[in-house]
C-alpha positions as CSV (number, residue, x, y, z in Angstrom):
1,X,0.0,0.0,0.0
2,X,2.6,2.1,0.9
3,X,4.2,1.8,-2.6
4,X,1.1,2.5,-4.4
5,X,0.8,5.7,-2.6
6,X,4.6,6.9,-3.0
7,X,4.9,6.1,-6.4
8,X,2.7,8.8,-8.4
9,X,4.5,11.1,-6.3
10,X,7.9,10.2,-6.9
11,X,6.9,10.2,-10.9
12,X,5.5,13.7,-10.3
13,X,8.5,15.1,-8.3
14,X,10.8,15.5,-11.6
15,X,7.8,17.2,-13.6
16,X,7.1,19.3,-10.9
17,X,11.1,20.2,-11.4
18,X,10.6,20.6,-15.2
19,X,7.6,23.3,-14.3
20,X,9.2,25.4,-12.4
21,X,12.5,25.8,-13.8
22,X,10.9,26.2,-17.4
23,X,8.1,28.4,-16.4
24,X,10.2,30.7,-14.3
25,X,12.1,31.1,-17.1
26,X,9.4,32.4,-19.4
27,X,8.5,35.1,-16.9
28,X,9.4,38.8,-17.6
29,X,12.5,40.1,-16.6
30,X,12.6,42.2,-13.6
31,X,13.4,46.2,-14.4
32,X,17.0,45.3,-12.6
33,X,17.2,42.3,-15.5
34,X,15.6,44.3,-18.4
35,X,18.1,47.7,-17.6
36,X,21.4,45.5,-17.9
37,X,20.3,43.9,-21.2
38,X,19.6,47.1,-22.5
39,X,23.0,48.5,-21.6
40,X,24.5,45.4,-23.4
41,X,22.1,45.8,-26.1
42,X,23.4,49.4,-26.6
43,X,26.7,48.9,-26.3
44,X,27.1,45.8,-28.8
45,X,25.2,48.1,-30.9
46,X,27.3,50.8,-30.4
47,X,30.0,48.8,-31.1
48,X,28.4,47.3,-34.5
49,X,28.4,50.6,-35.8
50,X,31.9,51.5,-34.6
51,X,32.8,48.4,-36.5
52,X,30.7,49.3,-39.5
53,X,32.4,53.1,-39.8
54,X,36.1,51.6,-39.5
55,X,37.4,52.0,-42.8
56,X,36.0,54.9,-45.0
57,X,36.9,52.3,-48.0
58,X,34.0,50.1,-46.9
59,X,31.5,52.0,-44.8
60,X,28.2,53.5,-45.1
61,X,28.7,56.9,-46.4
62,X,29.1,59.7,-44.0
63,X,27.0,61.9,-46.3
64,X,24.2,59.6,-46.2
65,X,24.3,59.3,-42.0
66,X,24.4,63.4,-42.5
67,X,20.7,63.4,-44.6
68,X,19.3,60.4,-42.7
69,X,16.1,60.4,-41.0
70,X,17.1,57.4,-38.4
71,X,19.5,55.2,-38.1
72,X,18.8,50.9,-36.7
73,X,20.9,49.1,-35.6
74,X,19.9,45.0,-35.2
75,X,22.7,43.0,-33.6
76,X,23.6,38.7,-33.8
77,X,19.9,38.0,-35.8
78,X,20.0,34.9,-36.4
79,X,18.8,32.9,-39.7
80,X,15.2,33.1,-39.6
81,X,15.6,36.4,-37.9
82,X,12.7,34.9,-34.8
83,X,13.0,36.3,-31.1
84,X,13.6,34.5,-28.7
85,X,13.3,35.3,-24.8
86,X,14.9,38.8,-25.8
87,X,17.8,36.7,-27.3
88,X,19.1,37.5,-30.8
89,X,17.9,39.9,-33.2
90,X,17.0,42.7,-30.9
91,X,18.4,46.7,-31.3
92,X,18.0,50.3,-31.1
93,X,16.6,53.2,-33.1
94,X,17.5,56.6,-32.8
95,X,15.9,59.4,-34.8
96,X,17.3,63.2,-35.8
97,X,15.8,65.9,-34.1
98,X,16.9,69.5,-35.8
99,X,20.7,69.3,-36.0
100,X,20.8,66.5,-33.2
101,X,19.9,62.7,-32.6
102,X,18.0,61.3,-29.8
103,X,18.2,58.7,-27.6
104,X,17.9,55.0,-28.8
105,X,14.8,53.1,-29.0
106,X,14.9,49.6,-28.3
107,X,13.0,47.1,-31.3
108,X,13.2,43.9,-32.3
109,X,13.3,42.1,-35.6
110,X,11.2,39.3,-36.5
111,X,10.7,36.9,-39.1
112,X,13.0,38.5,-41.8
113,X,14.7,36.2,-44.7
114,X,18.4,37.8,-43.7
115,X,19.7,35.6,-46.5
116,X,23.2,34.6,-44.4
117,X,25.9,32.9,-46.1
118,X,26.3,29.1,-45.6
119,X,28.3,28.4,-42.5
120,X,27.5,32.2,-41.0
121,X,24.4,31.6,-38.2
122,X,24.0,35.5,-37.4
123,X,24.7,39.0,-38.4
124,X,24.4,42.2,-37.7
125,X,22.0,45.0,-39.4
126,X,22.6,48.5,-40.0
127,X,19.2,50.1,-41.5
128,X,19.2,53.7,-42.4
129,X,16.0,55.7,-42.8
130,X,16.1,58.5,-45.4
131,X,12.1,59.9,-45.6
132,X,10.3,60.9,-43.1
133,X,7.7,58.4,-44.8
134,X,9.9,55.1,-43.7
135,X,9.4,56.4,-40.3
136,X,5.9,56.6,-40.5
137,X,4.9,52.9,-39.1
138,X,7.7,52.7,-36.9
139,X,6.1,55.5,-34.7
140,X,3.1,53.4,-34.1
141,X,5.3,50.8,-33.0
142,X,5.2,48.0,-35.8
143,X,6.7,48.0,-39.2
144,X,6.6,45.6,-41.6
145,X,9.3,45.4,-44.0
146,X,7.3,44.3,-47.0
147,X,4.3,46.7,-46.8
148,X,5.4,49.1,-49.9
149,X,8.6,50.4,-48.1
150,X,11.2,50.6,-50.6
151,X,14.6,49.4,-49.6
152,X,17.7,47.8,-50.9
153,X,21.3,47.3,-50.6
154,X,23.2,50.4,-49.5
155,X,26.2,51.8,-51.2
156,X,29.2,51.4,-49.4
157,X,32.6,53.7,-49.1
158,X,32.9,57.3,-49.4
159,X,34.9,57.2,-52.7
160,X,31.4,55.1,-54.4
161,X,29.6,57.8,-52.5
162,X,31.1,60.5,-54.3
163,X,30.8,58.7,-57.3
164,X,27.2,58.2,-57.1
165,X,24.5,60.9,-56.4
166,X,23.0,59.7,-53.0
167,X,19.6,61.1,-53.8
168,X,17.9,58.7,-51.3
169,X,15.1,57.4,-53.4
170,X,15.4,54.4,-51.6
171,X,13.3,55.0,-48.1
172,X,15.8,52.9,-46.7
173,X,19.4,51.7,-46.9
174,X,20.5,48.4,-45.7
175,X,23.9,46.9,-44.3
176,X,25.2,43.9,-42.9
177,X,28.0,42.8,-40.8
178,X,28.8,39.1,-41.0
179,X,31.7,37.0,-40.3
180,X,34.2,39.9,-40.8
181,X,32.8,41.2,-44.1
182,X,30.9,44.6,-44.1
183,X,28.6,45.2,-47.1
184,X,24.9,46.4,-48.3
185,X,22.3,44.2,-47.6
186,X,18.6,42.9,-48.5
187,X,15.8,41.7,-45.8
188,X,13.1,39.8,-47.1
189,X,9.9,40.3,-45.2
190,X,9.7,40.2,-41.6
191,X,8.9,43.1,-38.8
192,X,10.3,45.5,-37.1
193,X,8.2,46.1,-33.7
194,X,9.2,48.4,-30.5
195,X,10.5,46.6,-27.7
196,X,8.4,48.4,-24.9
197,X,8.9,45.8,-22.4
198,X,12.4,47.0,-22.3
199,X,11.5,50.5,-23.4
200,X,9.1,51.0,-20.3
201,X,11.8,50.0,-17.9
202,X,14.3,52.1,-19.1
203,X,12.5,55.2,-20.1
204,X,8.5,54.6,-18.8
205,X,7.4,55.3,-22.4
206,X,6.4,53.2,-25.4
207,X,9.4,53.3,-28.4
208,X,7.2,55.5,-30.6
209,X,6.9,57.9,-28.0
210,X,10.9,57.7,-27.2
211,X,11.4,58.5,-30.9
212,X,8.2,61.2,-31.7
213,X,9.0,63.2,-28.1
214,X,12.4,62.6,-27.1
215,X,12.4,65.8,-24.9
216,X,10.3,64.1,-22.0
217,X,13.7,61.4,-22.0
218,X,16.0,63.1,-18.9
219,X,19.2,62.1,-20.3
220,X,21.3,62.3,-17.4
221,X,19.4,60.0,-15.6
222,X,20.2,57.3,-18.6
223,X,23.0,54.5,-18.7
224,X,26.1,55.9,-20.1
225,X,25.3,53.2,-22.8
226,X,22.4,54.6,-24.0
227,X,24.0,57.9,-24.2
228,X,27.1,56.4,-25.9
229,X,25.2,55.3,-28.9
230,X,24.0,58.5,-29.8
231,X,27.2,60.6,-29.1
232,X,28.9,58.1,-32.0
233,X,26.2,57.8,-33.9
234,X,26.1,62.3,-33.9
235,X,29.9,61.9,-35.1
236,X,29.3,60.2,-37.7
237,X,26.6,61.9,-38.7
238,X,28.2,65.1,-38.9
């Protein structure tokens, strides 16, 4: 009798095991938790654009940063481009205001054909925004990448800029960083939608809001991160 009684609950004890470590891990981060992966966010960001500006031979066109609207940056999306428990294929946005930028937005990147190379699993995305139009479903939060924006592969190097009349036609320019090699980029499909799990942590406001009415953002109360991304970002741009 004794047995009979034990013995569903010794079968149960490892599910019971399974549940909570699995369903614990599905919950949403604390604001401690979501803050620190936002400063990493930024600063792998940060430093995917450092990396991207390196040489002037192979790197987005300092005229076009000068004339863009906003500027995305989408770090280690993976093949398939899907999100994850905030892992993989998450960035920041940060949009000109007058003769400045302001501060980063966080959004994620779903979905998207990123068309990697065989043997590279992840990359990184640069997207710049040139009309005011390309902006216009980002600020409500959700964009889709295949609803009549136009995009393509953005020119690269300041000596092809100069070549070429960067008229900006194209609402948006596209890069990618992969396995050491820097060049313009396509994204097939997919969606670009705000983060504002993360964004209300950092900043109490939805991305849209961050990047329509960056003057309610106190920026001296942000993580040097943050404010990092849009200092280089502002020399490049200039």
């Amino acid at each position: 009798m004794t047995n009979a009684v034990n013995r569903p609950i010794s079968y149960a004890f490892p599910l019971i095991l399974i549940l909570f470590f699995t369903g614990f891990s599905t919950l949403p981060l604390g604001r401690a938790d979501e803050i620190k992966e936002g400063r990493e966010e930024a600063r792998q960001s940060t430093a995917s654009l450092q990396k991207a500006m390196s040489d002037p031979s192979k790197s987005i066109p300092r005229n076009l940063l000068r004339k863009a609207e906003a500027v995305a940056v989408f770090t280690n999306v993976k093949k398939g481009g899907f999100i994850i428990g905030g892992t993989g294929g998450d960035g920041v946005i940060s949009r000109r205001i007058g003769n400045t930028w302001g501060p980063p937005a966080y959004y994620n990147i779903a979905g998207a054909d990123v068309g990697l190379q065989i043997g590279v699993k992840e990359t990184d995305y640069i997207m710049v925004f040139n009309t005011p139009a390309a902006l216009k479903d980002l600020l409500n939060d959700k964009m889709e990448l295949s609803a009549g924006v136009s995009m393509a592969a953005g020119p690269i190097g300041e000596e092809a800029a100069a070549r070429t009349k960067l008229t900006g036609n194209e609402a948006v320019y596209i890069y990618s960083n992969s396995g050491g090699a820097f060049a313009g980029a396509t994204v097939g499909g997919g969606t670009i939608t705000a983060d504002n799990s993360r964004n209300q942590k950092i900043y109490n406001m939805r991305g849209a809001d961050v990047l329509t009415d960056p003057s309610k953002v106190n920026v001296s109360k942000l993580p040097v991160e943050l404010t990092t991304f849009t200092k280089t970002l502002a020399g490049y741009a200039k």
